[in-house]
Each structure stands twice: as C-alpha cells, then as structure tokens.
C-alpha positions, 0 to 999 in steps of 0.5 A, a space after each residue: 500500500 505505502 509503496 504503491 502510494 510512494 511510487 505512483 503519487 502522480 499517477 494517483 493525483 491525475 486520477 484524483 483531478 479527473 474525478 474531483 473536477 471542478 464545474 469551469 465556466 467558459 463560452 460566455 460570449 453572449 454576455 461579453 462579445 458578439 459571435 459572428 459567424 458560423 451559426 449556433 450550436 444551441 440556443 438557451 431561452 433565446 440567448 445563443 450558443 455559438 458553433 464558434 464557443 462549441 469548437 473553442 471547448 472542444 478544443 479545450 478538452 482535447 488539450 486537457 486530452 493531450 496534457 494526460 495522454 501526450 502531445 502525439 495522441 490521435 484525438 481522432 478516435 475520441 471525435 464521437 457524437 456521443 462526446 460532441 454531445 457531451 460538450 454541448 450539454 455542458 454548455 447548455 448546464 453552463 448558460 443554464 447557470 448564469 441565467 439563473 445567476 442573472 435571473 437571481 440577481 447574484 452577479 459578483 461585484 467589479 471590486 470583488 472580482 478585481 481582488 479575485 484578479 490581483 489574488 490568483 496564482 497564475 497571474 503572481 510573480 515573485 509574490 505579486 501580481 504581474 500585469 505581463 501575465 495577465 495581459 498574456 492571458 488575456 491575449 490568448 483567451 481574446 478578451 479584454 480586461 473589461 470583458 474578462 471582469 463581466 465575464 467573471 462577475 457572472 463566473 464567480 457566483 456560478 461556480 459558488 452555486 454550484 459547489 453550495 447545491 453538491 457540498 450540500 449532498 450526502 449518503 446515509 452511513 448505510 446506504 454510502 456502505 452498500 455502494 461501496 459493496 456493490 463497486 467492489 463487487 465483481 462478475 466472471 462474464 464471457 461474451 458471445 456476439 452475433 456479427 452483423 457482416 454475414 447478413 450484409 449478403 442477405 440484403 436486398 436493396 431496390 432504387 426506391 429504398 436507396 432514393 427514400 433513404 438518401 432523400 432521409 439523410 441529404 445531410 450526410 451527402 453534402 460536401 462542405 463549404 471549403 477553402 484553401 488558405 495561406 498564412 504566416 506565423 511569428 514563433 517566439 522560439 523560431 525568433 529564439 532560434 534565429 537569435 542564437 545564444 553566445 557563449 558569455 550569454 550561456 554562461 552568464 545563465 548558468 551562473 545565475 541559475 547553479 541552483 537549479 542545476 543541482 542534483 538533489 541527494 537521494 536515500 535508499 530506506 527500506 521500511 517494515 509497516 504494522 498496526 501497532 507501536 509495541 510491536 514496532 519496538 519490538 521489530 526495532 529491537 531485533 533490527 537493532 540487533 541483527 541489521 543483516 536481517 533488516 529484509 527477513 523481518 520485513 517480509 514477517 511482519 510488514 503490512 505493506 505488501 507491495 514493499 514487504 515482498 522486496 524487503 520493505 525497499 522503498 527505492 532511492 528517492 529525494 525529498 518531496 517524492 514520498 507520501 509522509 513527510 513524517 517518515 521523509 524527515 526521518 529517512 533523511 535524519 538518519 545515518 546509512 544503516 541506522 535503524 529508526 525509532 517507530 515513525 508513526 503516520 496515516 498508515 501505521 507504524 513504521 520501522 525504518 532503514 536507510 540502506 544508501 545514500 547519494 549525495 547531492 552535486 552541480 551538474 557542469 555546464 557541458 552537461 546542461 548545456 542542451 537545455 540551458 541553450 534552449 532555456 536562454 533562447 526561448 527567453 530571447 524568443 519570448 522577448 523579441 515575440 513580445 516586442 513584434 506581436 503588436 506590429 505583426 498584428 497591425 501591419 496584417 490589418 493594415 495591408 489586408 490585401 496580402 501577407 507579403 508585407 507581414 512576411 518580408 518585414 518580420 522574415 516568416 514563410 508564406 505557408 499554404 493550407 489545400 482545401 478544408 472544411 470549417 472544422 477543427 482537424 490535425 490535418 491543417 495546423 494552426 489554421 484548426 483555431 476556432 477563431 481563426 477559422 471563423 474568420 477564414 469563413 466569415 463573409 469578409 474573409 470569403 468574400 473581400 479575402 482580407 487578412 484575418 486578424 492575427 490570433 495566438 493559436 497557442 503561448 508564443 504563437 500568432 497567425 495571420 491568414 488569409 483565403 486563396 480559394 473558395 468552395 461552397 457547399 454542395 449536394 452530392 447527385 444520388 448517382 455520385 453517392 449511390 455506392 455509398 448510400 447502399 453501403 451504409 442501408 445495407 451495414 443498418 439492415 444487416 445490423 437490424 437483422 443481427 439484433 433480431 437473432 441475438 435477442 432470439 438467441 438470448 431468449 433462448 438461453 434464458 429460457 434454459 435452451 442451449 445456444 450455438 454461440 462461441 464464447 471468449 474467455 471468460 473474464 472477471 470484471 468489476 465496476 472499478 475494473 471494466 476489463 475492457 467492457 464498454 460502459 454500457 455493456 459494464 452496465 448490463 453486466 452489472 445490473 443483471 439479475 443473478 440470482 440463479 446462475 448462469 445469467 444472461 444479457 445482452 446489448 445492441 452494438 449499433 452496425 457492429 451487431 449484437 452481444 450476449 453476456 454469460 454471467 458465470 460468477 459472482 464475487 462479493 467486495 471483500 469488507 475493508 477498514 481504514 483510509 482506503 474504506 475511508 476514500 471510498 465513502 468520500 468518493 461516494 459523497 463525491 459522486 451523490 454531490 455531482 448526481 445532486 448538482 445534474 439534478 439541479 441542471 435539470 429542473 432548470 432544463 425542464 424550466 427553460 426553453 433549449 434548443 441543440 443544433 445537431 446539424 451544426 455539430 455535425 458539420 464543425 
C-alpha cells in the first residue's frame, strides 16, 4: 500500500483531478462579445450558443486530452457524437447557470472580482501580481480586461452555486456502505456476439429504398463549404532560434541559475509497516540487533505488501517524492544503516532503514548545456515575440490585401493550407483555431479575402491568414453517392437483422435452451475494473439479475451487431477498514454531490426553453 502510494503519487493525483473536477465556466460570449459567424450550436431561452464557443471547448478538452495522454495522441478516435454531445450539454448546464445567476440577481461585484484578479496564482510573480501575465492571458483567451471582469462577475457566483447545491449532498452511513459493496463487487462474464457482416449478403436493396433513404439523410451527402488558405506565423522560439545564444550569454545563465542545476541527494530506506507501536519496538529491537536481517523481518511482519515482498525497499528517492513527510524527515535524519525509532503516520507504524545514500552535486555546464541553450533562447524568443506581436498584428490589418508585407518585414514563410472544411482537424495546423477559422469563413474573409486578424493559436504563437480559394457547399447527385448510400442501408439492415437473432438467441438461453454461440474467455470484471467492457455493456453486466446462475444479457452494438453476456460468477467486495474504506465513502459523497448538482441542471432544463443544433455539430 505505502509503496504503491510512494511510487505512483502522480499517477494517483491525475486520477484524483479527473474525478474531483471542478464545474469551469467558459463560452460566455453572449454576455461579453458578439459571435459572428458560423451559426449556433444551441440556443438557451433565446440567448445563443455559438458553433464558434462549441469548437473553442472542444478544443479545450482535447488539450486537457493531450496534457494526460501526450502531445502525439490521435484525438481522432475520441471525435464521437456521443462526446460532441457531451460538450454541448455542458454548455447548455453552463448558460443554464448564469441565467439563473442573472435571473437571481447574484452577479459578483467589479471590486470583488478585481481582488479575485490581483489574488490568483497564475497571474503572481515573485509574490505579486504581474500585469505581463495577465495581459498574456488575456491575449490568448481574446478578451479584454473589461470583458474578462463581466465575464467573471457572472463566473464567480456560478461556480459558488454550484459547489453550495453538491457540498450540500450526502449518503446515509448505510446506504454510502452498500455502494461501496456493490463497486467492489465483481462478475466472471464471457461474451458471445452475433456479427452483423454475414447478413450484409442477405440484403436486398431496390432504387426506391436507396432514393427514400438518401432523400432521409441529404445531410450526410453534402460536401462542405471549403477553402484553401495561406498564412504566416511569428514563433517566439523560431525568433529564439534565429537569435542564437553566445557563449558569455550561456554562461552568464548558468551562473545565475547553479541552483537549479543541482542534483538533489537521494536515500535508499527500506521500511517494515504494522498496526501497532509495541510491536514496532519490538521489530526495532531485533533490527537493532541483527541489521543483516533488516529484509527477513520485513517480509514477517510488514503490512505493506507491495514493499514487504522486496524487503520493505522503498527505492532511492529525494525529498518531496514520498507520501509522509513524517517518515521523509526521518529517512533523511538518519545515518546509512541506522535503524529508526517507530515513525508513526496515516498508515501505521513504521520501522525504518536507510540502506544508501547519494549525495547531492552541480551538474557542469557541458552537461546542461542542451537545455540551458534552449532555456536562454526561448527567453530571447519570448522577448523579441513580445516586442513584434503588436506590429505583426497591425501591419496584417493594415495591408489586408496580402501577407507579403507581414512576411518580408518580420522574415516568416508564406505557408499554404489545400482545401478544408470549417472544422477543427490535425490535418491543417494552426489554421484548426476556432477563431481563426471563423474568420477564414466569415463573409469578409470569403468574400473581400482580407487578412484575418492575427490570433495566438497557442503561448508564443500568432497567425495571420488569409483565403486563396473558395468552395461552397454542395449536394452530392444520388448517382455520385449511390455506392455509398447502399453501403451504409445495407451495414443498418444487416445490423437490424443481427439484433433480431441475438435477442432470439438470448431468449433462448434464458429460457434454459442451449445456444450455438462461441464464447471468449471468460473474464472477471468489476465496476472499478471494466476489463475492457464498454460502459454500457459494464452496465448490463452489472445490473443483471443473478440470482440463479448462469445469467444472461445482452446489448445492441449499433452496425457492429449484437452481444450476449454469460454471467458465470459472482464475487462479493471483500469488507475493508481504514483510509482506503475511508476514500471510498468520500468518493461516494463525491459522486451523490455531482448526481445532486445534474439534478439541479435539470429542473432548470425542464424550466427553460433549449434548443441543440445537431446539424451544426455535425458539420464543425
């Protein structure tokens, strides 16, 4: 348990924040600026939700995606309906806050969110706020002070709202247990599923059908408003680039930042973890006695079993990375080879060996030579950036016939983009910026081609463009499409098919009939640990009636077929005490304060008049 803790603190804190996230207020144009362009992806009582707010938060959540997965993760498997759906309701929670915000007069003061400015972290430095911050922030956000403080007196009490209606929320002692029972609890499940492709060959399709069915989904047939585009970028680190850094420059870095290049000591300690103190002095004294058996005792006695196996090894680790900072001060207080008093922590008592230790060093400055060269060189960029970022911007708006201007005064390429629709893709780069495609598509950036304004796509970055070549949206013939469109009938049919015999089939096994169906392994699954399973199917899985055993259920798996589960067993959770039961129960507030706040979200949907353009959610 404690080595788990120790070894894997990041990975728990990720986990943590995805499941504590706070309610985050975005999209609140209609209140701060206009919107132009584009359409709307909702309407909440008559105030819009732009397709322009719906493509800036799915930006957003992909780069919380790419921050926990990595910058190189193909996003374009998590482009689903279901998440596109998932956004937008979001939104729709969100403007269905800050209506009732407004509607209730709650609305924060200026003064009170200027404090708010002046007190956040992110904008502090050396212990005081910095305007250049703040002011960078604002440049990347597009807003400006004044629209940043309506925006936040609406944001504050929103968010204030929404944490009083979840901390209000809480399970009885005995209901919060029974949850908890029932996550731990898990089913052995096999899974046996009825393909829809051998029933593509049993479809027969007329013209009749395949018309009816392409005149039903015109949309679908469409090719999209498109554009091609060039543009230029100014890149703080290509301006650092283009700079270099010199030798005395390099080193005056280094000495100025010594600190931050040393390495800092690292121990070794091993650990023996009980219940109980008298019988932590009692391990202490046999350590004390025989230090050579230090391993032995531990794999006797120590009630962390991930380290008990390895002799209560803990690894070599600096401060700051365990999850005691009782048990750290110790290790770090102890000679190589003493054998500690019992530490008392969260987690019990323990008995502790420091078994090595490396001192901490400078490293030279050909060691960090690599990153302090592109450390200076970025600061360089940074500066350089900051100088010509209101000029680059100035010289595109006044000279918006052409980038050449732009391009030859500050030494950038004209870079060129093929044809695009209006809506976000890998494929086109900078260009995939909700507010520099919204200007690609607006009627002056189609029709007069002026330069976009230039936007910072990202810290450091800023892009002008411009359009070079239009298409308008077009309907396909049904001949052009017809391919296609006896493609996708005949995979829906196939599959309505493949439904009718897997629901026959599972009729069939519940009935006590035996079924002609290859089974997968069979595999325990829980509700913390799907195994794979998909939410839906965990679902089934989970909500089975098994009573009698084996169970039988089964799910519709779209074009793809149909599934039937064979719950073979089931496993009750194992009774548990102590800070791991104590989370749990936490947890289980956690999710009955969230469940709360949906329910709250809702009364005020079923009160307002919400409107979702799925269309327009499609196409951006």
């Amino acid at each position: 348990m404690f080595d788990f803790v120790a070894k894997h603190k990041r990975i728990l804190q990720v986990v943590l924040i995805l499941t504590v996230v706070p309610f985050v207020f975005f999209g609140l144009e209609a209140y701060t600026r206009s919107t132009p362009g584009g359409g709307d992806a909702a309407t909440v009582d008559g105030t819009p939700i732009s397709v322009r707010e719906f493509s800036e938060e799915t930006r957003r959540q992909q780069e919380r995606l790419r921050e926990i997965l990595g910058r190189d993760t193909d996003l374009s498997r998590f482009d689903t309906p279901e998440l596109r759906n998932a956004i937008v309701d979001s939104l729709v929670a969100q403007r269905l806050m800050t209506n009732e915000v407004v509607s209730a007069r709650l609305t924060a003061s200026k003064e009170e969110v200027v404090a708010a400015i002046l007190a956040a972290p992110e904008f502090q430095e050396g212990g005081r706020f910095s305007s250049d911050r703040y002011a960078n922030y604002l440049r990347a956000a597009g807003l400006s002070d004044e629209g940043n403080v309506m925006r936040l007196r609406l944001e504050m009490p929103a968010s204030r709202l929404a944490g009083a209606i979840r901390g209000t929320a809480f399970q009885p002692h005995s209901v919060a247990e029974r949850l908890v029972a029932l996550e731990g609890e898990q089913r052995e499940v096999a899974e046996a599923f009825v393909s829809a492709e051998p029933f593509v060959a049993e479809i027969s399709l007329d013209d009749a059908k395949l018309k009816a069915y392409y005149e039903a989904n015109l949309a679908q047939f469409k090719v999209p408003e498109r554009v091609r585009a060039e543009f230029a970028v100014l890149s703080a680190e290509e301006l650092g680039r283009n700079e270099g850094v010199s030798e005395a420059e390099l080193k005056a870095a280094y000495e100025a930042r010594a600190a931050q290049f040393g390495v800092a000591e690292q121990r070794r300690a091993s650990h023996i973890l009980v219940a109980a103190k008298d019988e932590a002095e009692k391990i202490v004294a046999e350590a004390r006695k025989s230090p050579q058996r230090f391993a032995e005792l531990a794999k006797q006695h120590s009630q962390d079993t991930g380290s008990a196996e390895k002799g209560g090894d803990l690894g070599m680790n600096p401060r700051g990375s365990l999850a005691s900072k009782a048990l750290e001060d110790v290790i770090f207080g102890l000679k190589e080879n003493q054998v500690s008093d019992p530490v008392q922590t969260d987690f019990g008592f323990h008995v502790v060996r420091v078994t090595a230790i490396q001192p901490g060093k400078l490293r030279p400055l050909d060691e960090v030579r690599a990153e302090l060269t592109a450390e200076v060189a970025k600061q360089k960029g940074a500066k350089k950036f900051a100088e010509a970022a209101e000029g680059f911007n100035n010289l595109a708006y006044e000279q918006s016939d052409s980038l050449k201007p732009v391009a030859e005064r500050y030494k950038v390429k004209i870079q060129s983009a093929g044809w695009f629709a209006n809506q976000p893709s890998l494929e086109i780069g900078p260009l995939a910026h909700p507010k520099l495609l919204a200007a690609l598509f607006s009627p002056d950036g189609i029709k007069q081609r002026r330069n976009t304004d230039a936007v910072e796509v990202s810290p450091g970055v800023l892009v002008a463009a411009r359009v070079a070549d239009h298409q308008p949206e077009t309907q396909r013939p049904f001949e052009e499409v017809k391919a296609e469109v006896t493609r996708q009938l005949a995979r829906r049919e196939a599959a309505a098919l493949a439904k009718k015999e897997g629901e026959q089939k599972l009729a069939a096994l519940q009935k006590g009939e035996a079924g002609a169906l290859q089974w997968a392994a069979a595999k325990m699954v829980s509700r913390q640990d799907p195994q794979g399973l998909s939410p839906a199917a965990l679902r089934k899985v989970m909500t089975a009636n098994v009573a009698k055993l084996p169970a039988y259920t089964g799910l519709e798996r779209g074009e793809q077929g149909y599934a039937i589960y064979r719950i073979v067993k089931r496993v009750a959770a194992a009774p548990s005490a102590g800070a791991g039961h104590a989370e749990q129960l936490a947890r289980i507030d956690q999710q009955t304060g969230a469940i709360q706040f949906e329910a709250y979200v809702a009364s005020l949907r079923a009160r307002a008049k919400v409107s979702v353009n799925r269309a327009n959610l499609e196409r951006k």
